[in-house]
C-alpha positions, 0 to 999 in steps of 0.5 A, a space after each residue: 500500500 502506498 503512502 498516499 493509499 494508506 493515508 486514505 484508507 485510514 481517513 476513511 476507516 477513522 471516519 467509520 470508527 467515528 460514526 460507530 462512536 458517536 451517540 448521534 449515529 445511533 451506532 452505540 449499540 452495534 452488535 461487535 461481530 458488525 465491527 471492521 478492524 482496519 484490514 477488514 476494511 481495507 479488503 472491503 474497499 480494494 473489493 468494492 472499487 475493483 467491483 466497478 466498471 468504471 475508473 475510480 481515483 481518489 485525489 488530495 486537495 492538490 490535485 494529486 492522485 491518492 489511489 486508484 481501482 484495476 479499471 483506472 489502470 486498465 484504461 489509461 493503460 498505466 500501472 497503479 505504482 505509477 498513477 499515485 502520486 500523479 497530478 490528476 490533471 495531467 490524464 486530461 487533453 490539454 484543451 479540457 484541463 481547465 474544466 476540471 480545474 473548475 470543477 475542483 474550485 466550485 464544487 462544496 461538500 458533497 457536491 458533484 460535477 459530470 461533464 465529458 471530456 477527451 483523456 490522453 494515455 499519451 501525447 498522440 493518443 486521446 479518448 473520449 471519457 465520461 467522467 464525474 467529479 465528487 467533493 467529500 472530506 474525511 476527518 479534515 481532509 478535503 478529498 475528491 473522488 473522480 469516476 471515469 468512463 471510457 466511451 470510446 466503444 460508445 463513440 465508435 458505435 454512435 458513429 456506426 450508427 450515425 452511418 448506419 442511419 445515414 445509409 438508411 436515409 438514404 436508401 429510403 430517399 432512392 427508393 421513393 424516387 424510384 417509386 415516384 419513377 415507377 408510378 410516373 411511368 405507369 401512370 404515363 404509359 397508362 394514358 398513352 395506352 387510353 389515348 391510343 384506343 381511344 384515337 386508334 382502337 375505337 375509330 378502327 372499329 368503327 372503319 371495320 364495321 363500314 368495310 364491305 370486303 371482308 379480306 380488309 376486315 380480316 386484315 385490319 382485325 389482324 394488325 389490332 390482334 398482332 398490336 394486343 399482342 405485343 402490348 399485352 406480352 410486354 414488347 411494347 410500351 404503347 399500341 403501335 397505330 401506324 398500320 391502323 391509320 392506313 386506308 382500305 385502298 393503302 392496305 390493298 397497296 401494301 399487300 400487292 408492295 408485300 407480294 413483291 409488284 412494282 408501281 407499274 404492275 400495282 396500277 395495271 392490277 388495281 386499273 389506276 394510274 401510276 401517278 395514283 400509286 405513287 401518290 398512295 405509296 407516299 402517303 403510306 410511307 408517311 403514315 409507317 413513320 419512313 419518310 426521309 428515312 432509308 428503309 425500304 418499304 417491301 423489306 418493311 411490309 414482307 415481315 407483316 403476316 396481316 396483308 397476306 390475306 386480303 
């Protein structure tokens, strides 16, 4: 036992002994099997600080360091024979000596003081603490007693969670914008397909109800099964109209331009003029979307099975 520890220990064991005495603690007539010899006591305390999960140090009037628990050594990584005797201060970063020097001159009796603050073990190697400050005095001898948290663990899974939180703000904002996305885009594809059955659709059946011929019934029905089809089969976004929009006259034209005539032979075969035919097949391809385009119209009509009917 150092000399400052033993100084302590005898503090408080003189107080206890006083409290045994004296007739106001009405301690008179306590039973001797209750009464602590100095040593008992002395193993109570070491047992009763090394009990703790956090650092206890008892510190002088002079800010030097009386006595410490295991867990004081185990965070400031130093040995109990070299913390005695230390200035309590110098276990504090610089830039928060001068609150705990505050701490030491406001605090009366039996006050207590709790703040946070950065400890050091060395020069380069600081830590966050918890600490409380506690001002009693034994038997004319002011003490303080100081009870130090390590709350590095603590910072490192605040921050983890702080990340945590962020990454999950985040990943909640992502997913509301790709919600909003996705209903921007339903909501756009289910108006662009409205639109199109109204515009489409609709006024095709009603061209098909008109039509005397039943090959270009049959083949405007086709180009509206081939469009279903491909919608509801998800290859296309929107119903593709183009060949809807095309006349009874047009889509005779494209079955003769499928079957692989030329202008002339179309014009002999539908008893027109040439120059009628061209004009058709200008319109046609303005209808498909090919004008000032380099896509051949045969090529073009060859893959569609609908015209080979009418």
């Amino acid at each position: 036992m150092a000399q400052n520890g033993g100084a302590l220990l005898r503090s408080a064991y003189l107080l206890l002994l006083i409290m045994q005495t004296q007739p106001d603690r009405q301690l008179t007539n306590m039973p001797k099997e209750y009464t602590l010899t100095f040593d008992s006591f002395e193993k109570l305390l070491h047992s009763l600080l090394n009990d703790i999960g956090d650092g206890v140090f008892f510190i002088s009037y002079d800010m030097r360091i009386m006595e410490v628990n295991d867990r004081a050594c185990e965070i400031f990584e130093n040995s109990r024979k070299n913390m005695i005797g230390m200035d309590c201060r110098d276990l504090i970063a610089s830039g928060h000596k001068r609150f705990l020097n505050q701490a030491f001159r406001d605090l009366n009796d039996f006050e207590s003081w709790v703040g946070e603050m950065s400890a050091r073990r060395t020069d380069d190697d600081t830590f966050p603490i918890d600490i409380t400050v506690k001002k009693f005095s034994l038997v004319n001898q002011t003490l303080f007693c100081l009870v130090i948290r390590d709350m590095s663990e603590y910072q490192t899974l605040r921050e983890l969670l702080r990340q945590e939180k962020s990454h999950r703000r985040e990943m909640y904002v992502t997913l509301k914008n790709l919600m909003r996305a996705f209903e921007r885009e339903r909501s756009g594809i289910e108006t662009g397909i409205s639109h199109r059955i109204k515009t489409l659709l609709l006024p095709t059946i009603e061209k098909i109800k008109r039509e005397s011929s039943v090959d270009v019934r049959n083949a405007y029905l086709n180009v509206m099964r081939d469009q279903l089809i491909n919608l509801t089969a998800g290859f296309s976004k929107e119903l593709d109209g183009r060949f809807l929009r095309l006349t009874r006259t047009e889509m005779k034209i494209c079955k003769l331009i499928q079957t692989g005539l030329a202008s002339k032979e179309i014009a002999q075969q539908m008893q027109i003029s040439f120059e009628t035919v061209q004009a058709h097949r200008r319109n046609i391809r303005k209808k498909l979307g090919l004008r000032g385009r380099k896509i051949n119209l045969h090529a073009l009509l060859a893959s569609k099975s609908f015209f080979r009917h009418i």
